[in-house]
N, C-alpha and C positions, 0 to 999 in steps of 0.2 A: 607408459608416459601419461603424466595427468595433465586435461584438458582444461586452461582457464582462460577463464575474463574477466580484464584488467579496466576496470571503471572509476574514472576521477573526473573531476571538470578542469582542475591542472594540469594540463600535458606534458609540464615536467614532471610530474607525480605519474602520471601514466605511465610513463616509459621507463624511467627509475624503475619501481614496481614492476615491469613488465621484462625488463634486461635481467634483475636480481631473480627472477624467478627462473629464464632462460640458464641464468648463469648456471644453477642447481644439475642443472643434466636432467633433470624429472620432470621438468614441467615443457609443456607446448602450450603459449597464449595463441588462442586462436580467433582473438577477437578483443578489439579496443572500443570502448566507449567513452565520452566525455559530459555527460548527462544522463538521468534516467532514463527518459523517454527510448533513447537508441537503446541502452543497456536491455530494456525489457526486450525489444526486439531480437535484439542478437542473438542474447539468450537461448529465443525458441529458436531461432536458425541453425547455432553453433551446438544444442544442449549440452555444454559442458560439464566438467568432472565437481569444478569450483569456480565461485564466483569471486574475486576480490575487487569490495564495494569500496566505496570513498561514502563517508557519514552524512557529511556536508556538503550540498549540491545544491543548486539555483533551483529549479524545476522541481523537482521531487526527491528526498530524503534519501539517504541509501536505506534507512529503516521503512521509509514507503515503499520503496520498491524490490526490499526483501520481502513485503506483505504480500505482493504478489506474485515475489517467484513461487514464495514457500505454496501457491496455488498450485502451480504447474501438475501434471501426472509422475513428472520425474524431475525434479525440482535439482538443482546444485549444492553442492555443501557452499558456505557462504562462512568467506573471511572477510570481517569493516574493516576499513583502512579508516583512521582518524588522527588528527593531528595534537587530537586533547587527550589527555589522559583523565578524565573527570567524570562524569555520570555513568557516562557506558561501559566502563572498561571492565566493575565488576558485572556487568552484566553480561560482556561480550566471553564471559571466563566461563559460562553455563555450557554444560554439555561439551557437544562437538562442536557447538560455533565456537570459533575462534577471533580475534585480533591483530591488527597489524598497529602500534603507535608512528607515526610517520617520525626519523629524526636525520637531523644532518649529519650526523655521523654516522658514514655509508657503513662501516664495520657493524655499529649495531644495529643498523636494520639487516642487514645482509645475515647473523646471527638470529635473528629474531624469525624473520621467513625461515629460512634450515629448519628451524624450530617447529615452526606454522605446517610445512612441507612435511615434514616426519607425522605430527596428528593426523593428517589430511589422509597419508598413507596407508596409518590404521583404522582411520574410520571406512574408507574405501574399501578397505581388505575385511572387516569386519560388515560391508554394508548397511555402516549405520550412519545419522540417525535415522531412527524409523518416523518415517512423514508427520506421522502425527504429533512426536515429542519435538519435531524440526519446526513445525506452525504455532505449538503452544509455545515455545522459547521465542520467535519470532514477536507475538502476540506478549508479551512480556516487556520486549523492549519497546513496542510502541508506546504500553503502558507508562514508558518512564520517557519517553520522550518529553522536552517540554513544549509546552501548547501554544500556537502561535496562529493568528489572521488564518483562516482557509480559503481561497478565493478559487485555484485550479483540482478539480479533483480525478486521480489517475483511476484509470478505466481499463479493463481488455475489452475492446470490441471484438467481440468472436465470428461476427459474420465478415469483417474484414481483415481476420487475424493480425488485428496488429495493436497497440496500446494507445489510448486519447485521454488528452486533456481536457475535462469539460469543463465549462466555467459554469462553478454552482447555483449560481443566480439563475443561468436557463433551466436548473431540476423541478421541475412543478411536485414533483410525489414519488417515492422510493415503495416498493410494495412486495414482499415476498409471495412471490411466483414460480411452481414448479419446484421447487427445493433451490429457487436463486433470488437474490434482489435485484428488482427489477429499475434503474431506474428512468422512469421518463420524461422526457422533455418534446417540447412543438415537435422537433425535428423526428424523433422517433424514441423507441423505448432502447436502453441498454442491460444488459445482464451484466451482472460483476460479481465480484467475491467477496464484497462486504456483507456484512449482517447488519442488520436494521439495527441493533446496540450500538455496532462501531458507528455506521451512518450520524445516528443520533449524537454521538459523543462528539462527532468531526464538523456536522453542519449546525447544531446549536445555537452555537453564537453568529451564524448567518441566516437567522431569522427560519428556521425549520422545527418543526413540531411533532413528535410521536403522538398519535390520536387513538390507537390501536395497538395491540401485540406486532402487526406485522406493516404498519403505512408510518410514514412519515411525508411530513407535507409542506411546501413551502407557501410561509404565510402570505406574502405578497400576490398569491393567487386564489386567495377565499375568496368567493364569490355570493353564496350564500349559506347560510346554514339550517337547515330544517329539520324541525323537531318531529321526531320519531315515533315518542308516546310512553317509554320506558328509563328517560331518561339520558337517552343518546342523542344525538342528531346525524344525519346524514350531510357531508360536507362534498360540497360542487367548487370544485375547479376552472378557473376561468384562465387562459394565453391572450387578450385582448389582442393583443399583437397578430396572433395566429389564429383571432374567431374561434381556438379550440373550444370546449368542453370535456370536463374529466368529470364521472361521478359515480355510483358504487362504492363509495368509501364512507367509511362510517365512523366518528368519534364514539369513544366509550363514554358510562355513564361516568365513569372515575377521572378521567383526562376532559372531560366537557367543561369544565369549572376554567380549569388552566387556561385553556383556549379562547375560551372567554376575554380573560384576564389578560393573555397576551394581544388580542383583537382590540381590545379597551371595551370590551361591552358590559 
């Protein structure tokens, strides 16, 4: 029997999705979500066989938070539910991910899943994809995502296992720590699964800055900048709010011009 979770912010879509899969004889949902946030949780609770995501969600992407399934040690094979047939669709056709198009005509979804269930079965049987080719096809579609305001950004807090939204504006500086990025704010630091590229592609246009191979920093917290003697400078972090102090970090001689320039100096 395959084990899934059934994730929509439509409840009527839930349960649709959730009944047609029952109907199959093959499948056990063992777990409903109607937002990201729950969906990552349940996830690790339930760790299912497959995940059937919904594209479009209030809170986080179902393409965000295939970003972080595809983290996990033992991650779910992962079919998007969507209700558009347009950007993604070729892209949901790669590999073993798969697609669900949502339509009112229960016959041809009910045809479409049979369908979906049968892949599912070979890829199970065959245990594939292998992780690595499942994060690079994941890592594909964010790519084609389109780009839109970032203001919450999805987290796993590992010391409280469970997933948070932080609001970007509190990141003072992102820092590859340990083989993780690290990022911190007043409250404390968090590890996550992002790479200092993807960081930088996501927080850009919210006033963040790559200074280095491995920091990114958010501007509204320069404090001062002081010049080093080779062309770089060492940049201090200031929380006024929180009296913090951040420093150790250092711009390169090559991104010192940029930062300038975005500073207005």
């Amino acid at each position: 029997m395959i084990r899934a979770v059934v994730v929509d912010d439509q409840p009527m879509w839930a349960t649709i999705i959730k009944d047609l899969l029952e109907a199959t004889g093959k499948v056990e949902v063992v777990g409903q979500a109607f937002n990201g946030t729950d969906c990552l949780e349940l996830v690790e609770k339930t760790t299912p066989d497959v995940l059937f995501l919904d594209v479009q969600m209030p809170d986080i992407s179902g393409i965000e938070v295939a970003e972080i399934v595809v983290t996990l040690d033992h991650p779910p094979l992962i079919v998007f539910v969507t209700a558009h047939d347009e950007y993604a669709v070729k892209a949901f056709e790669l590999a073993t991910l798969d697609y669900v198009v949502k339509s009112d005509k229960l016959e041809v979804l009910q045809d479409r899943i049979a369908a979906t269930i049968e892949r599912i079965e070979r890829a199970l049987d065959e245990k594939a994809p292998a992780l690595e080719v499942l994060r690079e096809m994941v890592a594909q579609l964010v790519g084609l995502q389109p780009s839109a305001p970032l203001y919450m950004l999805p987290i796993k807090d590992y010391e409280e296992a469970t997933v948070r939204l932080i609001d970007s504006s509190l990141i003072i500086y992102a820092a590859r720590e340990g083989g993780r990025t690290v990022l911190h704010t007043a409250e404390k630091a968090f590890p996550t699964y992002y790479t200092i590229k993807r960081l930088e592609q996501r927080l850009t246009s919210q006033g963040f800055k790559r200074i280095n191979r491995g920091v990114l920093i958010n501007l509204k917290y320069v404090e001062h900048l002081i010049p080093v003697g080779d062309g770089s400078y060492d940049v201090i972090l200031k929380d006024g709010s929180a009296g913090m102090m951040f420093n150790d970090l250092t711009v390169s001689r090559s991104r010192a011009k940029q930062l300038f320039t975005l500073l207005g100096i």
